[in-house]
N, CA, C and O atoms as a CHARMM CRD file, in Angstrom:
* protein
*
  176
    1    1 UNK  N     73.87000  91.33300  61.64400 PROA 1      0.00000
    2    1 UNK  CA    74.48900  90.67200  60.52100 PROA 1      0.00000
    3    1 UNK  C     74.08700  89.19600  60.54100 PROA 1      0.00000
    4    1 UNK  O     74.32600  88.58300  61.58100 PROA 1      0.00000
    5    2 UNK  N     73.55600  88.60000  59.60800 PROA 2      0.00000
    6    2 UNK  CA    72.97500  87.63700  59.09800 PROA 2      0.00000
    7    2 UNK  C     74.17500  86.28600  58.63600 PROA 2      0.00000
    8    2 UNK  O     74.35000  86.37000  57.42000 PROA 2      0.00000
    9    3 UNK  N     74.69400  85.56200  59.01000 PROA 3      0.00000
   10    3 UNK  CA    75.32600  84.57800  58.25700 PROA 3      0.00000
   11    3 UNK  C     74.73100  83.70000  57.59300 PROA 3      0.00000
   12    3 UNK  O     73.61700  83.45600  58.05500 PROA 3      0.00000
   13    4 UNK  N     75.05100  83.01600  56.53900 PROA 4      0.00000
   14    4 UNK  CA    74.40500  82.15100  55.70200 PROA 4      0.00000
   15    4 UNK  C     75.46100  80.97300  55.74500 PROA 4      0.00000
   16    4 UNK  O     76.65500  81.24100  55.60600 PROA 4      0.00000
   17    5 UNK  N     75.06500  79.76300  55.92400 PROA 5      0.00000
   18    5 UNK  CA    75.77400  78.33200  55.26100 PROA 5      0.00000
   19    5 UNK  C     76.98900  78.32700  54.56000 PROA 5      0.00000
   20    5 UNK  O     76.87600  78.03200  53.37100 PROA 5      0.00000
   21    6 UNK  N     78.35400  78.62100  55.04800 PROA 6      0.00000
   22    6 UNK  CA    79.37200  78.42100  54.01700 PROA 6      0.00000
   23    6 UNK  C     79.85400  79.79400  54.34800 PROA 6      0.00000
   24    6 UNK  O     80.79800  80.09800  53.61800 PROA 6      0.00000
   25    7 UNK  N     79.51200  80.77500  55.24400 PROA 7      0.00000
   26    7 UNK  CA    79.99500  81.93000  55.39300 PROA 7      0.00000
   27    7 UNK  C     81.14000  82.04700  56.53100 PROA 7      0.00000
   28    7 UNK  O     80.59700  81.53400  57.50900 PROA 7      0.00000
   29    8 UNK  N     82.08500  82.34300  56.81200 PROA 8      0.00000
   30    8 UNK  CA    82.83400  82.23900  57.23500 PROA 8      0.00000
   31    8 UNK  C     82.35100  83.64600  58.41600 PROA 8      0.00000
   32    8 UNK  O     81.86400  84.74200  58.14000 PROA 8      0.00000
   33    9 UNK  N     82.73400  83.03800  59.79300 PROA 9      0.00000
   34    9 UNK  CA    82.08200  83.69500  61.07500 PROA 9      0.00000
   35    9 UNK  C     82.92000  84.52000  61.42900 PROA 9      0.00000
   36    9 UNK  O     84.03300  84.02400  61.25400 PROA 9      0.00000
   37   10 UNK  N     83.01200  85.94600  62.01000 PROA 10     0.00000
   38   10 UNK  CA    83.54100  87.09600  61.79500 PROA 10     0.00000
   39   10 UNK  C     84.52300  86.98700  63.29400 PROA 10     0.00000
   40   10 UNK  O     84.39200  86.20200  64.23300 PROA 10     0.00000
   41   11 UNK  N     85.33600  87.88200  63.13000 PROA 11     0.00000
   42   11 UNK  CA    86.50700  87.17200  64.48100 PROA 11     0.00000
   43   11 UNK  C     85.25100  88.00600  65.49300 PROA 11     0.00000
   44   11 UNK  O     84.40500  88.85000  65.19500 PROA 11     0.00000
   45   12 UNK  N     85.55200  87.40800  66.62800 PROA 12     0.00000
   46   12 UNK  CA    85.19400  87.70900  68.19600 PROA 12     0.00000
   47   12 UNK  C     86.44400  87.68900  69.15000 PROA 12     0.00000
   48   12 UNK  O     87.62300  87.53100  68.83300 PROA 12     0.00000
   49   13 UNK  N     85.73400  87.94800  70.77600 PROA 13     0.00000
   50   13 UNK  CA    86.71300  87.27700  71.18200 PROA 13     0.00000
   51   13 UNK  C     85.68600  87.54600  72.96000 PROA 13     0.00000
   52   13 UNK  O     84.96800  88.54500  72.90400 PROA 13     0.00000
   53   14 UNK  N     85.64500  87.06900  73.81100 PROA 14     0.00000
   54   14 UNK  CA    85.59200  87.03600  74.69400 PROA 14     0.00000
   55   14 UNK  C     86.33900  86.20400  75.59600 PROA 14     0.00000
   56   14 UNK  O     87.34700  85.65700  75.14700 PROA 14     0.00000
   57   15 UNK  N     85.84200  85.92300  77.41400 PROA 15     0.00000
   58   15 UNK  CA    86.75900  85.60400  78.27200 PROA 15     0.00000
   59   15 UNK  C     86.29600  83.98800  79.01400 PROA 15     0.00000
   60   15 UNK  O     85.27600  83.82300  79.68300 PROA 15     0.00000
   61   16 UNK  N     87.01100  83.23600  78.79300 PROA 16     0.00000
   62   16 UNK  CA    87.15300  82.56300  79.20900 PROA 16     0.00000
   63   16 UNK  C     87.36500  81.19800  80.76900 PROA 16     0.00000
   64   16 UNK  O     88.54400  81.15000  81.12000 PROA 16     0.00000
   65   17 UNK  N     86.64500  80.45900  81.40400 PROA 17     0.00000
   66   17 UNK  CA    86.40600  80.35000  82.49400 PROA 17     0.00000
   67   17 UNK  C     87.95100  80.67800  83.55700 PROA 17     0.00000
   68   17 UNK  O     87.96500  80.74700  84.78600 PROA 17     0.00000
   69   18 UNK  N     89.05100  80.82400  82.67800 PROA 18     0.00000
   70   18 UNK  CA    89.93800  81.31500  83.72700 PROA 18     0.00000
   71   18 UNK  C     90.27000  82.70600  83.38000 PROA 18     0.00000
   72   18 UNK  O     91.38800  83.12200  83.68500 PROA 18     0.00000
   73   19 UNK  N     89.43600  83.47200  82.78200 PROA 19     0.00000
   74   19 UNK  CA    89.74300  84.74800  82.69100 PROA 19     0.00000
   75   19 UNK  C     90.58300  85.38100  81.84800 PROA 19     0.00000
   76   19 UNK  O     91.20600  86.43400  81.98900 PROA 19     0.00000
   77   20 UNK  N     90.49900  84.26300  80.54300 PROA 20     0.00000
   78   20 UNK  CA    91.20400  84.80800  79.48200 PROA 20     0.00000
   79   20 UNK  C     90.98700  85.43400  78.17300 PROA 20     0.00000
   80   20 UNK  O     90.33100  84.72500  77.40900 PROA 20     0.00000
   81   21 UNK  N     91.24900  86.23600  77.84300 PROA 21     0.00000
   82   21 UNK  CA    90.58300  86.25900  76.50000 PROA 21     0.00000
   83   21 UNK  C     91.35200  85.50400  75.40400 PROA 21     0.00000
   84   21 UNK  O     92.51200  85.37800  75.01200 PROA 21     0.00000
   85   22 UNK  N     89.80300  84.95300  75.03400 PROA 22     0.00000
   86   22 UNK  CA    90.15000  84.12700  73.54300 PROA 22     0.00000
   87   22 UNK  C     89.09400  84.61000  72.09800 PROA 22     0.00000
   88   22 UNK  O     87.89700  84.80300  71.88300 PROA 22     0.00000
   89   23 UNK  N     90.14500  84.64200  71.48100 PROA 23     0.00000
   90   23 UNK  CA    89.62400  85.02300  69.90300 PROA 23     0.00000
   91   23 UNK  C     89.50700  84.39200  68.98500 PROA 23     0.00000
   92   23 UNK  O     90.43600  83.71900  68.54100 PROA 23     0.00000
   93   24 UNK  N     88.20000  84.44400  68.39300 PROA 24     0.00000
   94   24 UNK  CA    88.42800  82.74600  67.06700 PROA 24     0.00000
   95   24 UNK  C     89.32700  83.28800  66.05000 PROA 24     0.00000
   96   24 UNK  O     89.52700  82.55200  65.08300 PROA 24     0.00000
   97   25 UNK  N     89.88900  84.38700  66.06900 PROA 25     0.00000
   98   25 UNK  CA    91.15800  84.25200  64.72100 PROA 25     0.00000
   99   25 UNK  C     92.49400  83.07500  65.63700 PROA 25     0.00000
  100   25 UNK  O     92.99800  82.01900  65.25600 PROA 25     0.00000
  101   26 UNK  N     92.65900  83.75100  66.72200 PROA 26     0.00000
  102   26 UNK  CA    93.68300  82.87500  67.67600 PROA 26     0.00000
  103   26 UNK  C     93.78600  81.14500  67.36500 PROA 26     0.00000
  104   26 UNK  O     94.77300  80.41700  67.26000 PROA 26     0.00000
  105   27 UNK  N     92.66800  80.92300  67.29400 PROA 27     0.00000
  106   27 UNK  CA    91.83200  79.61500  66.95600 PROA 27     0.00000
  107   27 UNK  C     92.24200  79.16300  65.89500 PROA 27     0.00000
  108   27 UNK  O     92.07200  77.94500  65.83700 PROA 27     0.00000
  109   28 UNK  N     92.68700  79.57400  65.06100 PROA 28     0.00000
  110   28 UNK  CA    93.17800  79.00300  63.57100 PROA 28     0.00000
  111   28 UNK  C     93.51000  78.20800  63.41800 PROA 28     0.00000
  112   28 UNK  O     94.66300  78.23000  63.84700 PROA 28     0.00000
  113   29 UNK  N     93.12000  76.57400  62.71100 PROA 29     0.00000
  114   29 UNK  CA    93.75900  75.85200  62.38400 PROA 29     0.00000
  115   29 UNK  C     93.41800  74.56200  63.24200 PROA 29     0.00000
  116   29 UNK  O     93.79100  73.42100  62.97400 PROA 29     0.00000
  117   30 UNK  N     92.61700  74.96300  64.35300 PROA 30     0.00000
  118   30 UNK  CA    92.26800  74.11600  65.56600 PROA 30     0.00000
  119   30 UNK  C     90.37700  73.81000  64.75300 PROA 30     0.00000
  120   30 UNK  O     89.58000  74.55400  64.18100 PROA 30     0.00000
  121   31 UNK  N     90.37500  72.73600  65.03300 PROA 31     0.00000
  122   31 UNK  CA    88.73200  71.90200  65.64100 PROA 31     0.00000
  123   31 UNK  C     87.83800  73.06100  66.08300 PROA 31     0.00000
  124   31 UNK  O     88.06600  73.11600  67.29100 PROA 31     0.00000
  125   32 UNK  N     86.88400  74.09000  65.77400 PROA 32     0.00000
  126   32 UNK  CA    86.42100  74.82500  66.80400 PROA 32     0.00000
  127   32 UNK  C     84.69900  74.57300  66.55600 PROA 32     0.00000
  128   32 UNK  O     84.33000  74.62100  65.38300 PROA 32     0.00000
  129   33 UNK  N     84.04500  74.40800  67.22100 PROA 33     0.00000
  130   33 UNK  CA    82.50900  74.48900  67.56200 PROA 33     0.00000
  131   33 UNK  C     81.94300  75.69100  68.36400 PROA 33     0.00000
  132   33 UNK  O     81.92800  75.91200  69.57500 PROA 33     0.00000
  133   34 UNK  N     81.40900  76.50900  67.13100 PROA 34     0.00000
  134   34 UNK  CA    80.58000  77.66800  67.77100 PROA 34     0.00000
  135   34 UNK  C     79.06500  77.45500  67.55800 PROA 34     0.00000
  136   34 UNK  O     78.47900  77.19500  66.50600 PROA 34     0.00000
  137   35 UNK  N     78.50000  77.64900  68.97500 PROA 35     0.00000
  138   35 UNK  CA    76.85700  77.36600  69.46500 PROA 35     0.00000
  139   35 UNK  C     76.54000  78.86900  69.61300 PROA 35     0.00000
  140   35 UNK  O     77.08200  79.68500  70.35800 PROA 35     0.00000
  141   36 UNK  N     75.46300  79.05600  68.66700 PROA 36     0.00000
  142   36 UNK  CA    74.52000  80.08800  68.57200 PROA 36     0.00000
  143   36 UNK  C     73.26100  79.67400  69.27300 PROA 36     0.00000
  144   36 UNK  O     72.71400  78.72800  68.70600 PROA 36     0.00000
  145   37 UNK  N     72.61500  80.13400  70.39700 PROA 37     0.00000
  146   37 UNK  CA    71.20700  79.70400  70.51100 PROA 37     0.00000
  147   37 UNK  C     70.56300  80.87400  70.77500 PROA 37     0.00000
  148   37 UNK  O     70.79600  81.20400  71.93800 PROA 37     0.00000
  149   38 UNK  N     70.03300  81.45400  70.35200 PROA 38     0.00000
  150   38 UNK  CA    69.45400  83.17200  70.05600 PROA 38     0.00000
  151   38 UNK  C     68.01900  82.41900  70.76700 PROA 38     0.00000
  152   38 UNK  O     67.55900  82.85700  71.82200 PROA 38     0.00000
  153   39 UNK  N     67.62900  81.68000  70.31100 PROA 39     0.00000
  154   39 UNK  CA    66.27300  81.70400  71.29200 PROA 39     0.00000
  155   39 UNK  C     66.24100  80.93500  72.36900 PROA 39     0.00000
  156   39 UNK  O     65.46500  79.98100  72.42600 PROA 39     0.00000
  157   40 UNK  N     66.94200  81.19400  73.20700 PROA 40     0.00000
  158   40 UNK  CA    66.79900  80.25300  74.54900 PROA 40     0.00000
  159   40 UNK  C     66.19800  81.42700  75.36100 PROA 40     0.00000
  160   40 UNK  O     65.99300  81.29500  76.56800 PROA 40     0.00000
  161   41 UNK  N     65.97500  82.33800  74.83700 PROA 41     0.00000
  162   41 UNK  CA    65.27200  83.33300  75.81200 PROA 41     0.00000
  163   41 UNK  C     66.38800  83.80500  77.17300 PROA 41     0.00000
  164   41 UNK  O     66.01300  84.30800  78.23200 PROA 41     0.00000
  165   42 UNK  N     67.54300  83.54500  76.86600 PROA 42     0.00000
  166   42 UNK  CA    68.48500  84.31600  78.17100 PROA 42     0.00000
  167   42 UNK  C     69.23100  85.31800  77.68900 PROA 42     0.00000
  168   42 UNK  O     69.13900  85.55000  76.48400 PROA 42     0.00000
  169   43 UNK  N     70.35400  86.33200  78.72300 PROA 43     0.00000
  170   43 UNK  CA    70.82700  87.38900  78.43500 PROA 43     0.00000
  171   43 UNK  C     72.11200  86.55400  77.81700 PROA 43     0.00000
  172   43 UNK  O     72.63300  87.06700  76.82700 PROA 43     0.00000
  173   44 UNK  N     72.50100  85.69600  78.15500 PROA 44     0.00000
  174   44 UNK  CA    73.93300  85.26900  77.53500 PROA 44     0.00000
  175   44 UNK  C     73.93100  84.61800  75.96200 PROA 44     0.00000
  176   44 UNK  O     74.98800  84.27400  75.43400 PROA 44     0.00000
C-alpha cells in the first residue's frame, strides 16, 4: 500500500524499548514523527 502526501497513515502498532506495545491510534492528539526509510538496505 502506497501512501500519498496528505494521506492519513494506517494504525500500526509495535513494541517499544521497554517492551510495550504502542499504537499510532493510542497516539492521538500527541506530536508524532513517523520515519520510513525503505532503502537503507536493512531488515528493520
Amino acid at each position: 500500500m502506497l501512501l500519498e502526501v496528505g494521506n492519513n497513515a494506517p494504525d500500526f502498532s509495535l513494541q517499544n524499548q521497554n517492551d510495550e506495545t504502542v499504537t499510532l491510534s493510542g497516539l492521538k492528539g500527541k506530536k508524532v514523527v513517523i520515519w520510513f526509510y525503505p532503502k537503507a538496505n536493512t531488515p528493520g
